[in-house]
LOSE-65334 format. One record per residue (C-alpha): x, y, z. Coordinates in nm, 2 decimals, decimal comma. Example, Ala and Ser with C-alpha at 12.3 -4.5 7.8 and 13.67 -1.06 7.14 Angstrom:
% LOSE-65334
<rec u="1,23" v="-0,45" w="0,78"/>
<rec u="1,37" v="-0,11" w="0,71"/>
% end
This chain:
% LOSE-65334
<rec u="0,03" v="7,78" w="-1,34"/>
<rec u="0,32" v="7,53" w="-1,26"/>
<rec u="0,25" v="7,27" w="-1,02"/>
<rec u="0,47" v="7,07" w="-0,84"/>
<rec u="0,37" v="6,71" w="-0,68"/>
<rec u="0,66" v="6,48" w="-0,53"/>
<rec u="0,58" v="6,10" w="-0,51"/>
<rec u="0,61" v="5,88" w="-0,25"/>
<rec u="0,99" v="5,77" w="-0,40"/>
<rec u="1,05" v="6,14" w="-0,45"/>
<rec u="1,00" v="6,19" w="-0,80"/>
<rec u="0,90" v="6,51" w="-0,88"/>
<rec u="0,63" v="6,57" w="-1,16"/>
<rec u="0,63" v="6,94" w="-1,27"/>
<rec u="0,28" v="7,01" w="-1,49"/>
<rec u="0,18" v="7,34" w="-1,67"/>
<rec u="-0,14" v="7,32" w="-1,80"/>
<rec u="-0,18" v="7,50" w="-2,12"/>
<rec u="-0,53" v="7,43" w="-2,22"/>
<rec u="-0,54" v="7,61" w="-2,61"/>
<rec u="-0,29" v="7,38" w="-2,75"/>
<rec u="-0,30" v="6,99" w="-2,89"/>
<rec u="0,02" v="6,91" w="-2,79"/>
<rec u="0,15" v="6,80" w="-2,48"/>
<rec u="0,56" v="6,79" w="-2,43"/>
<rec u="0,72" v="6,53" w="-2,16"/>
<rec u="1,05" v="6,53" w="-2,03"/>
<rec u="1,23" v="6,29" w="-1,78"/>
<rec u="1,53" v="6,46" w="-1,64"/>
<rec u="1,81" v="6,29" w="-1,44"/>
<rec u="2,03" v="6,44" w="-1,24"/>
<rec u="2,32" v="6,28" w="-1,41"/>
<rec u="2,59" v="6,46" w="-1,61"/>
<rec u="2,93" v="6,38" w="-1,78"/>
<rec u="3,06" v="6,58" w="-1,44"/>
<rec u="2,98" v="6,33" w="-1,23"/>
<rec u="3,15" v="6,07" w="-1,36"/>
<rec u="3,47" v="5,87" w="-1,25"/>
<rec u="3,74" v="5,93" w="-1,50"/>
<rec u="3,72" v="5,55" w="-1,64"/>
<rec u="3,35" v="5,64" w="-1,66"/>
<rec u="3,38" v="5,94" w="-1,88"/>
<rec u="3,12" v="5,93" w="-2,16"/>
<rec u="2,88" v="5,68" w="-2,01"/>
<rec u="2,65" v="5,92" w="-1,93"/>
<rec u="2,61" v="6,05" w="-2,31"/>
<rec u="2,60" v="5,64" w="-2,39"/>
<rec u="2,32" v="5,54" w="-2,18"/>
<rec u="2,11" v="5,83" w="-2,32"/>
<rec u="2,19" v="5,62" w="-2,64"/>
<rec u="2,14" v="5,29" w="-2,49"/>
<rec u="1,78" v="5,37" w="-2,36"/>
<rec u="1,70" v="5,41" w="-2,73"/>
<rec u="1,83" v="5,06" w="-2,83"/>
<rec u="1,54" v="4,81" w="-2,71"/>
<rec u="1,35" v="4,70" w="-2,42"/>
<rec u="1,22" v="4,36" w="-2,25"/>
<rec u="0,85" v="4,39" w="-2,53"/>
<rec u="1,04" v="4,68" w="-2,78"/>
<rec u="1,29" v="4,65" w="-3,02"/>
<rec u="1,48" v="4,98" w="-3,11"/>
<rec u="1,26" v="4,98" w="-3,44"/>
<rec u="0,94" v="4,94" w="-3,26"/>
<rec u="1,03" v="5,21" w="-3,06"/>
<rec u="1,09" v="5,44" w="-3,31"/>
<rec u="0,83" v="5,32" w="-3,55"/>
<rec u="0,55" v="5,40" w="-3,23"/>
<rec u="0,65" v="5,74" w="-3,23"/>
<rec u="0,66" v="5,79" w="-3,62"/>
<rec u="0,30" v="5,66" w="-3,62"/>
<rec u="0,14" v="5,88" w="-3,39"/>
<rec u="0,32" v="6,19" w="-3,55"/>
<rec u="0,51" v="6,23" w="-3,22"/>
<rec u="0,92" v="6,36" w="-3,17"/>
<rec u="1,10" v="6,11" w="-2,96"/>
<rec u="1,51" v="6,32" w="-2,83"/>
<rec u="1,75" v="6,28" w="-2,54"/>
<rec u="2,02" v="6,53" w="-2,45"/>
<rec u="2,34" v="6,51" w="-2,24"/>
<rec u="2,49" v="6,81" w="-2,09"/>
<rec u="2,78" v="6,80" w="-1,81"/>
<rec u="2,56" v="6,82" w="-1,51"/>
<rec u="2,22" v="6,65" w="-1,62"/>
<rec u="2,06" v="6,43" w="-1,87"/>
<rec u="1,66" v="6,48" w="-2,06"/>
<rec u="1,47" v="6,24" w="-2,25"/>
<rec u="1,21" v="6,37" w="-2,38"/>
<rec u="0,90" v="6,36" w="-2,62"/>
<rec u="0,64" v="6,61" w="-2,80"/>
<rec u="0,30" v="6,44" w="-2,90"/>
<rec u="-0,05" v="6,54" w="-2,96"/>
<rec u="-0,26" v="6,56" w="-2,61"/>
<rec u="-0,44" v="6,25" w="-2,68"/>
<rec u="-0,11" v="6,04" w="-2,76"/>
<rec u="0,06" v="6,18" w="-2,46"/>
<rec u="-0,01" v="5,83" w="-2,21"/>
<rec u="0,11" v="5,58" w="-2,47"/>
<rec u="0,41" v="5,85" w="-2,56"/>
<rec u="0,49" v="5,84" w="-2,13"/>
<rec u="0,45" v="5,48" w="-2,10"/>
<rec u="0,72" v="5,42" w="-2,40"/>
<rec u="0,93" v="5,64" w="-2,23"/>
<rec u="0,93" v="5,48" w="-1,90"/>
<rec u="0,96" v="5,12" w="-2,04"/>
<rec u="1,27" v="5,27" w="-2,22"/>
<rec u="1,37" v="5,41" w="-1,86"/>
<rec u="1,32" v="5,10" w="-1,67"/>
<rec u="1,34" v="4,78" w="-1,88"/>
<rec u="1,63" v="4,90" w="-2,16"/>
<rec u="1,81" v="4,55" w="-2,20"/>
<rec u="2,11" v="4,65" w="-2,33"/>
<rec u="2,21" v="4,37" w="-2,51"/>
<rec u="2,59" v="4,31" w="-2,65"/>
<rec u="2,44" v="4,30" w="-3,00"/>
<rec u="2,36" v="4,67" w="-2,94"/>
<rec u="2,59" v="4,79" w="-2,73"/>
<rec u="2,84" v="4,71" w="-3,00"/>
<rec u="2,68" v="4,89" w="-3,26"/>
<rec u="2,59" v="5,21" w="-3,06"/>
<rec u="2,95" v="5,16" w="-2,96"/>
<rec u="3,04" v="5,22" w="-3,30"/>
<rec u="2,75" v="5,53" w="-3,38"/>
<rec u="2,91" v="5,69" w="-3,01"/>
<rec u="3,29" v="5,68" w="-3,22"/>
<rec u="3,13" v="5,81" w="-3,53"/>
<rec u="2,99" v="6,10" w="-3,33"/>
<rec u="3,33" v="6,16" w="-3,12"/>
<rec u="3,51" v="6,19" w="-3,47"/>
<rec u="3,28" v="6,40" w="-3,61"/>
<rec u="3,32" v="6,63" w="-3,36"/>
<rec u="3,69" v="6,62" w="-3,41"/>
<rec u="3,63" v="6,70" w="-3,76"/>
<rec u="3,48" v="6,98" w="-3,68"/>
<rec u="3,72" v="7,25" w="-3,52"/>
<rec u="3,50" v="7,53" w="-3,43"/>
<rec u="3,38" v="7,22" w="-3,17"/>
<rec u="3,71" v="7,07" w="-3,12"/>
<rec u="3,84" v="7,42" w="-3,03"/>
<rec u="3,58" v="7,43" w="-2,76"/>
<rec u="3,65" v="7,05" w="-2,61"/>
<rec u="4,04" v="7,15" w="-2,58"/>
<rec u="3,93" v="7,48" w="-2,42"/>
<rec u="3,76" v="7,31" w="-2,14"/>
<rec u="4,05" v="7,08" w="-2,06"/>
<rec u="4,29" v="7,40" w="-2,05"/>
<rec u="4,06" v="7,53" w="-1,77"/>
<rec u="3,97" v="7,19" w="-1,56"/>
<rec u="4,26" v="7,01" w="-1,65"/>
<rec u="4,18" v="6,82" w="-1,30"/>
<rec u="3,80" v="6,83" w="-1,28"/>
<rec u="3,55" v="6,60" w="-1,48"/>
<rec u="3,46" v="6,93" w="-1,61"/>
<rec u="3,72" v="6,95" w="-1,81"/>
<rec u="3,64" v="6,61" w="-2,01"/>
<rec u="3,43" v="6,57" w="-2,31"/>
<rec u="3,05" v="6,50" w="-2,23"/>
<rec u="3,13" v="6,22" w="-2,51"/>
<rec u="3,39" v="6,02" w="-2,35"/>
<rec u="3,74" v="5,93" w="-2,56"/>
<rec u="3,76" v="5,64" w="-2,79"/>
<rec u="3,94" v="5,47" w="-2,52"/>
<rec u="3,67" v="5,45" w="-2,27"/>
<rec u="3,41" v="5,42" w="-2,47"/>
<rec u="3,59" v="5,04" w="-2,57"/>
<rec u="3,52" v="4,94" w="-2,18"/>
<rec u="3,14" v="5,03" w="-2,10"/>
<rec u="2,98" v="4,70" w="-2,07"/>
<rec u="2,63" v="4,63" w="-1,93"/>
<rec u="2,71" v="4,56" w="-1,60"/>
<rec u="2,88" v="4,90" w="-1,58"/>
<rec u="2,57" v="5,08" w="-1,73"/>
<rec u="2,36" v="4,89" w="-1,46"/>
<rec u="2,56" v="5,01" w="-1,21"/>
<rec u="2,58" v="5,39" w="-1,34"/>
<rec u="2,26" v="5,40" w="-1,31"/>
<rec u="2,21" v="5,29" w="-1,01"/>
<rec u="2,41" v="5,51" w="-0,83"/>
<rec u="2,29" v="5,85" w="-1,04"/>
<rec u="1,88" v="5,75" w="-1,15"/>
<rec u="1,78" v="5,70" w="-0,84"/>
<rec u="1,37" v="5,86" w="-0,80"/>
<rec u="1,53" v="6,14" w="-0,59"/>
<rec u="1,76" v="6,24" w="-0,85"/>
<rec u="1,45" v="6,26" w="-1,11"/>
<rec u="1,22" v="6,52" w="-1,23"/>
<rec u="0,90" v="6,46" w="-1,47"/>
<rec u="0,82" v="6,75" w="-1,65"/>
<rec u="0,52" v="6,84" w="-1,85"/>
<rec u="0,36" v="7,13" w="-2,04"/>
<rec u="0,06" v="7,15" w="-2,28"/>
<rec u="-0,30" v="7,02" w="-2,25"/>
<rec u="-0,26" v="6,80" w="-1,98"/>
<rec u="-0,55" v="6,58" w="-1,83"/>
<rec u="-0,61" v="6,45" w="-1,49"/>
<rec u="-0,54" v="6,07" w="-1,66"/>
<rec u="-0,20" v="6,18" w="-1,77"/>
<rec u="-0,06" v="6,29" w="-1,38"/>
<rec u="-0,20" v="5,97" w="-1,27"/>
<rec u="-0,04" v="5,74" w="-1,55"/>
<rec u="0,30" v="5,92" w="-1,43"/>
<rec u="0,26" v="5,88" w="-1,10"/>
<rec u="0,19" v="5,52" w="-1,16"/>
<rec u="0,47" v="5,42" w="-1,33"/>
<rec u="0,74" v="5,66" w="-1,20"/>
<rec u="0,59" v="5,72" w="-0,86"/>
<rec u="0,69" v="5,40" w="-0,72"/>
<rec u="1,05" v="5,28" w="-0,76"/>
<rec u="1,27" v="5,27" w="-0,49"/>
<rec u="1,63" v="5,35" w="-0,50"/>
<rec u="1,95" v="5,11" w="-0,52"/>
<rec u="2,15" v="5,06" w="-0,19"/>
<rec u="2,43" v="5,22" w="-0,47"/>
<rec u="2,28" v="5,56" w="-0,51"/>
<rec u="2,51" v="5,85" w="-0,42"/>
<rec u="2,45" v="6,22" w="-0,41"/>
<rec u="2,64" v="6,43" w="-0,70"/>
<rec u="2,92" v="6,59" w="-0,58"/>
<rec u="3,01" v="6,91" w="-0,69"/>
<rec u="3,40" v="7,02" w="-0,67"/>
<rec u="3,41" v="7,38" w="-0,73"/>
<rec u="3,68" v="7,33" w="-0,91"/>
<rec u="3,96" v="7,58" w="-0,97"/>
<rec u="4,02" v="7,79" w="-1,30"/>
<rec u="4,30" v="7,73" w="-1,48"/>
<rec u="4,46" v="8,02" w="-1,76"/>
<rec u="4,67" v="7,88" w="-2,00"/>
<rec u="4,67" v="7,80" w="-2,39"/>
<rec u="4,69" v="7,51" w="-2,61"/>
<rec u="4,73" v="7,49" w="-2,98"/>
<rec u="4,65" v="7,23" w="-3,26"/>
<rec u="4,79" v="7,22" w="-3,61"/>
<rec u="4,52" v="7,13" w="-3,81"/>
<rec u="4,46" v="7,17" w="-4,20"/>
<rec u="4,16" v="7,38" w="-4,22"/>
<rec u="4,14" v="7,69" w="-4,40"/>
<rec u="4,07" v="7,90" w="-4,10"/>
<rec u="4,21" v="7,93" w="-3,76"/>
<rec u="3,94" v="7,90" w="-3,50"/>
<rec u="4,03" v="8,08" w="-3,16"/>
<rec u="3,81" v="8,01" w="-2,82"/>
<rec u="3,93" v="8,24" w="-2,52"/>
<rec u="3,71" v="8,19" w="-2,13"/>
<rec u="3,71" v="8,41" w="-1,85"/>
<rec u="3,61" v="8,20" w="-1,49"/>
<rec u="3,25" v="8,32" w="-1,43"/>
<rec u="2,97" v="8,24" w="-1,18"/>
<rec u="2,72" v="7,98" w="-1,09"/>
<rec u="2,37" v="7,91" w="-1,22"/>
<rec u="2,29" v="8,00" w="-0,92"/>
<rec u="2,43" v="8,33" w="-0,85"/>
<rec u="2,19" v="8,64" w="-0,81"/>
<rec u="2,43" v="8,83" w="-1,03"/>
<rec u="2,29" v="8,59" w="-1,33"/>
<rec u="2,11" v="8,81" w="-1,50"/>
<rec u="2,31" v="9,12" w="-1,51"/>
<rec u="2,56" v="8,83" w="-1,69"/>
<rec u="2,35" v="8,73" w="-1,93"/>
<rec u="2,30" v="9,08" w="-2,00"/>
<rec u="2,68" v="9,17" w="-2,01"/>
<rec u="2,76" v="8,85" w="-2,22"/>
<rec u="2,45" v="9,02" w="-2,49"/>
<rec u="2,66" v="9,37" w="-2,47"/>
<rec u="3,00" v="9,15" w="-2,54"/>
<rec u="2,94" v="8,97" w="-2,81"/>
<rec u="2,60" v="8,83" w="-2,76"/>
<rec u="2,41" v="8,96" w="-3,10"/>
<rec u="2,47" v="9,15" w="-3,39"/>
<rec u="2,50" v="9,49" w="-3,19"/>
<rec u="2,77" v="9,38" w="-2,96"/>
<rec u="3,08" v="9,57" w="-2,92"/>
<rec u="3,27" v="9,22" w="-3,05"/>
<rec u="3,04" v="9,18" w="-3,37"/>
<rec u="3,09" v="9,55" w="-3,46"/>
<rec u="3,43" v="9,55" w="-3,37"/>
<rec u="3,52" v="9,24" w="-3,50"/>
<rec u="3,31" v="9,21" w="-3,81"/>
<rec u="3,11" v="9,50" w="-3,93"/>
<rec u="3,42" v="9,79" w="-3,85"/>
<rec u="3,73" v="9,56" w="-3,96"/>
<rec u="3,61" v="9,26" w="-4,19"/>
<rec u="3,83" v="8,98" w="-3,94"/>
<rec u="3,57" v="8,72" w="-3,91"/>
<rec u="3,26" v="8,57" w="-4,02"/>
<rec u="3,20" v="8,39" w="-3,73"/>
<rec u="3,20" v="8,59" w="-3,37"/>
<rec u="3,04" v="8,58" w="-3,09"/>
<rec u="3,03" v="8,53" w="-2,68"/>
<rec u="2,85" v="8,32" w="-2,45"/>
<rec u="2,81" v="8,22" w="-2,09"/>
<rec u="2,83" v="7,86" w="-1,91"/>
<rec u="2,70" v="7,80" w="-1,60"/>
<rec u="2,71" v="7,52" w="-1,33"/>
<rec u="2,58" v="7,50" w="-1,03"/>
<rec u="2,89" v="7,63" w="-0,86"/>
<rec u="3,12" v="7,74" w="-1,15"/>
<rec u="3,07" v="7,93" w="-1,52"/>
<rec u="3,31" v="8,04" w="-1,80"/>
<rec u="3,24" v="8,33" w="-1,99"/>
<rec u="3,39" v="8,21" w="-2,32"/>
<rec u="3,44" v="8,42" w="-2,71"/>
<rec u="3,48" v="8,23" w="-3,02"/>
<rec u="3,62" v="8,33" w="-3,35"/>
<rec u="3,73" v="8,20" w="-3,68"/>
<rec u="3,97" v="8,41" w="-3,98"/>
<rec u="4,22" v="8,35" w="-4,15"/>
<rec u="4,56" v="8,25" w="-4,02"/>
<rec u="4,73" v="8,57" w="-4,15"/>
<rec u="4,43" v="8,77" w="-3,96"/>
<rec u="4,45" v="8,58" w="-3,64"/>
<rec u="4,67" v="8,77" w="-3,42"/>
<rec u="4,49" v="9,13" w="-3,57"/>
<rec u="4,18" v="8,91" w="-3,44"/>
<rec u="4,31" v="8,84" w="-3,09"/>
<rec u="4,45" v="9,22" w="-3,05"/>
<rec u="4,10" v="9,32" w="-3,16"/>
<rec u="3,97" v="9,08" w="-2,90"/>
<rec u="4,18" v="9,19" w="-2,63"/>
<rec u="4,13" v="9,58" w="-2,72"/>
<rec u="3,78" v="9,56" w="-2,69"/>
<rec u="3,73" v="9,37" w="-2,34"/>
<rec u="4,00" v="9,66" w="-2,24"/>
<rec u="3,78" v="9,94" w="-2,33"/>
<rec u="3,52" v="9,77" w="-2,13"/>
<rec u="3,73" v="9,72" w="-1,80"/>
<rec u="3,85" v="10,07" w="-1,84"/>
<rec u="3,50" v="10,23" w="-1,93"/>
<rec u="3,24" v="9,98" w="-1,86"/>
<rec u="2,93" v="10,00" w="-2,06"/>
<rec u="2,72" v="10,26" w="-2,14"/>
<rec u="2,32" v="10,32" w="-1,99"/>
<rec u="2,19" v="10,24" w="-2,38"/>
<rec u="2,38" v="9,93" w="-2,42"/>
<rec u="2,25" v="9,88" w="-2,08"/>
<rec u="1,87" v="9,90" w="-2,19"/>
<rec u="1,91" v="9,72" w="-2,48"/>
<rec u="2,04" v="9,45" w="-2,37"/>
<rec u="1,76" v="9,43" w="-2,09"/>
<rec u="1,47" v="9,44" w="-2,37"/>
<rec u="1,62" v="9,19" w="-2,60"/>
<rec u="1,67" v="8,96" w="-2,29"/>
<rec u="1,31" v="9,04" w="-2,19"/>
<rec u="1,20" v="8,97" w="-2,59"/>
<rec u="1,41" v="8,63" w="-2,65"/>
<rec u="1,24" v="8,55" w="-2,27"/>
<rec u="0,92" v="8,55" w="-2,32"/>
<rec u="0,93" v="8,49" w="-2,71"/>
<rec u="1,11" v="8,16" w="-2,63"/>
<rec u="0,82" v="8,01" w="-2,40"/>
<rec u="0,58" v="8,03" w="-2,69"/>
<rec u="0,63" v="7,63" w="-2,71"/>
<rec u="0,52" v="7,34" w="-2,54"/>
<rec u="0,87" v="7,19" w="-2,56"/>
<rec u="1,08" v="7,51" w="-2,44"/>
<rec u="0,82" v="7,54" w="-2,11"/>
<rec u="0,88" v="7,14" w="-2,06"/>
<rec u="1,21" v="7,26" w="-2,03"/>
<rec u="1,24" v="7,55" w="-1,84"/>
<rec u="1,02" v="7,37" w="-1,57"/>
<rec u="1,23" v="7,07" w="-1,55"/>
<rec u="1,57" v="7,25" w="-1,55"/>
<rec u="1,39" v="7,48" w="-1,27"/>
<rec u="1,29" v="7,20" w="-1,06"/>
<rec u="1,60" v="7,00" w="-1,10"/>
<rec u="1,84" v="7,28" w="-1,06"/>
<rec u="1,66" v="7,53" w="-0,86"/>
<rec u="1,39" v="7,35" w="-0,69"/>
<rec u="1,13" v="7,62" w="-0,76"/>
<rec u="0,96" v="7,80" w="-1,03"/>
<rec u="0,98" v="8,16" w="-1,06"/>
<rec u="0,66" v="8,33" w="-1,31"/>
<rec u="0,70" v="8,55" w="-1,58"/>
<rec u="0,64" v="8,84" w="-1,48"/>
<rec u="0,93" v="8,76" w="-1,14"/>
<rec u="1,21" v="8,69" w="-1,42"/>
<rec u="1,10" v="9,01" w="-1,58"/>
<rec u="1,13" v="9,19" w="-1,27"/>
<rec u="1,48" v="9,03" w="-1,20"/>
<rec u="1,56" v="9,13" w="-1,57"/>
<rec u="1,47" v="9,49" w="-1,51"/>
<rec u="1,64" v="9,52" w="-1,17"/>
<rec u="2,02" v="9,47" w="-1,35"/>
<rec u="2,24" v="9,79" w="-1,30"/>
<rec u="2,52" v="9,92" w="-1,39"/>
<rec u="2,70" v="9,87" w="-1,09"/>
<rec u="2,59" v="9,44" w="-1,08"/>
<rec u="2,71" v="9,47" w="-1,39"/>
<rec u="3,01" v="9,69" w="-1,33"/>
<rec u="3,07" v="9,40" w="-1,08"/>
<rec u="3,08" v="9,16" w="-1,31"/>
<rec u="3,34" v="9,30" w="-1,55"/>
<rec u="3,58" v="9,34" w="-1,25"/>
<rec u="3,53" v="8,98" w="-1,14"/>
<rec u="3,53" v="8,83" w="-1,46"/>
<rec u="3,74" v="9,02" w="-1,75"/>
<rec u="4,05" v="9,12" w="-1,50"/>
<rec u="4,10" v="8,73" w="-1,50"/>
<rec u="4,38" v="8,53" w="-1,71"/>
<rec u="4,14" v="8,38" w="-1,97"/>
<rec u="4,22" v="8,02" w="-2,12"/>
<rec u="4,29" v="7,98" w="-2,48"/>
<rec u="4,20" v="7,76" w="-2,75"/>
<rec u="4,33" v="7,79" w="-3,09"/>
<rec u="4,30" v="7,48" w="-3,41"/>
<rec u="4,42" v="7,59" w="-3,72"/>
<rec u="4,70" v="7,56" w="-3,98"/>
<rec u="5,05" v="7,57" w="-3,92"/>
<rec u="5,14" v="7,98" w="-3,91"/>
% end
């Protein structure tokens, strides 16, 4: 069902029909993330996805948002370390005008100073905020314990000291070098007409890259164990450890996914059990996985009190021990294949989460596996990939992250 057609500029348009629904999702994703950034640059990624919202050459930032309000439509942008989406959800027969307000965003943003200045300003508001909040803070200072040297390790956000420097000469030039048509994949999912492919094509299909473009370079960067503490005064103490994982692209990705779901992934981990149901230390706790395209972190995150939070940590530590000394069992096994199987195919019910999935596919993988293949994939984990897995990633020195009050 998903078709792939590269223009002449090498844009890619990614289309999958879905012919019973009224809504058509569009996404425009750029190979562009905070990880390809020079240092000085670091946040201007996360700003331009701002600054595309802030007025064109013919649109104001109100007319932009009052065009989408009208026709009923969503209008969203995202910014993640390796890549950036903008992206809109509309009913089928609003889906040209929705693509043709997203490419004059793409293409004629002005970026006036009157704007920059106060986006400048919304861009602080959101760095403090996160600040504010430690169980995100704990997270930020966990990835600058591990890629203390790598763009990696800074904040998709930028600091409040280079955020003070992005002008519009230096968001011209950004994009330049990283939104060049190679670097850029259209994707779309819903009830899609002939019209719509060619209205793409027509205005995406065609602009050529800047003598600045570059390709992204990726630094497989090396894993550093450590810890860092903040004194902060919150009534908790929030605790992030990470393990160095693998790529996106690793065929062992699945049977991670599947060990992070046995870890501390859902309510039937050995963490939540452990950690919440068996002992009452924490609210709040849970695993995840991070991947890049040549590194991942494996990271656990949990919140108690600051008397609890060493009876937490031991808990923590006792419980990745039985699994490096036991491994998992065959049920935890099967379980965690059928609910990665369930959340699989119960997440592609949408328009917006196949948009998605076809775009991060293209952009990352370059080609589009079907259901029934990431099924297959899902099924074919084993104990010993995952066995694997627990060697190369829990026998590790982990990073640490810990905000909190003073003990």
């Amino acid at each position: 069902m998903v078709q792939v057609h590269t223009c002449q500029n090498g844009v890619r348009i990614v289309s999958e029909p879905i012919d019973h629904v009224r809504s058509v999702a569009l996404g425009i994703f750029v190979n562009a993330g905070s990880r390809y950034e020079l240092p000085e640059e670091n946040g201007i990624t996360h700003f331009i996805e701002h600054m595309l919202f802030k007025g064109t050459k013919t649109r104001t930032a109100r007319q932009i948002a009052e065009e989408f309000d009208r026709i009923g439509g969503e209008l969203n942008a995202f910014t993640s370390k390796e890549n950036t989406c903008y992206y809109a959800k509309v009913l089928d027969h609003h889906a040209e005008l929705a693509v043709t307000i997203l490419a004059d965003m793409f293409f004629n943003s002005t970026f006036a100073e009157e704007e920059l200045e106060k986006e400048r300003q919304v861009v602080l508001e959101e760095i403090l905020m996160s600040e504010d909040a430690p169980d995100d803070d704990v997270h930020e200072k966990l990835w600058e314990v591990m890629y203390p040297n790598d763009s990696l390790g800074r904040p998709i956000l930028g600091t409040a000291a280079t955020l003070k420097t992005f002008t519009a000469d230096m968001i011209r030039n950004y994009m330049a070098k990283h939104y060049g048509p190679e670097s850029v994949v259209i994707s779309i999912a819903g009830n899609i007409s002939a019209k719509l492919i060619q209205t793409i094509e027509e205005l995406f299909g065609h602009y050529q890259p800047s003598p600045l473009v570059v390709e992204p370079v990726l630094t497989n960067p090396h894993f550093y164990p450590g810890e860092i503490s903040k004194t902060r005064d919150t009534e908790q103490a929030h605790l992030a450890i990470s393990y160095p994982a693998i790529g996106v692209k690793d065929p062992d990705m699945y049977s991670f996914i599947a060990l992070n779901n046995i870890i501390g992934g859902n309510m039937s981990s050995r963490l939540f059990q452990e950690v919440r149901e068996e002992r009452g230390l924490a609210y709040s706790i849970f695993s995840y996985q991070s991947c890049y395209a040549d590194v991942g972190a494996f990271t656990i995150y949990g919140s108690t009190s600051r008397q609890q939070l060493s009876q937490l940590q031991h808990t923590i530590d006792a419980t990745l021990l039985d699994i490096v000394a036991g491994g998992v069992t065959e049920e935890e096994l099967m379980n965690a294949k059928e609910q990665l199987k369930g959340s699989f195919v119960l997440g592609l019910e949408g328009t917006g989460a196949r948009m998605n999935r076809n775009g991060t596919s293209e952009l990352v993988h370059r080609k589009h596996r079907s259901v029934d293949e990431v099924l297959a994939s899902i099924d074919a984990v084993s104990m010993e990939s995952v066995d694997r897995l627990i060697a190369k990633i829990l026998k590790a020195e982990p990073a640490i992250s810990i905000i909190g009050p003073e003990a």
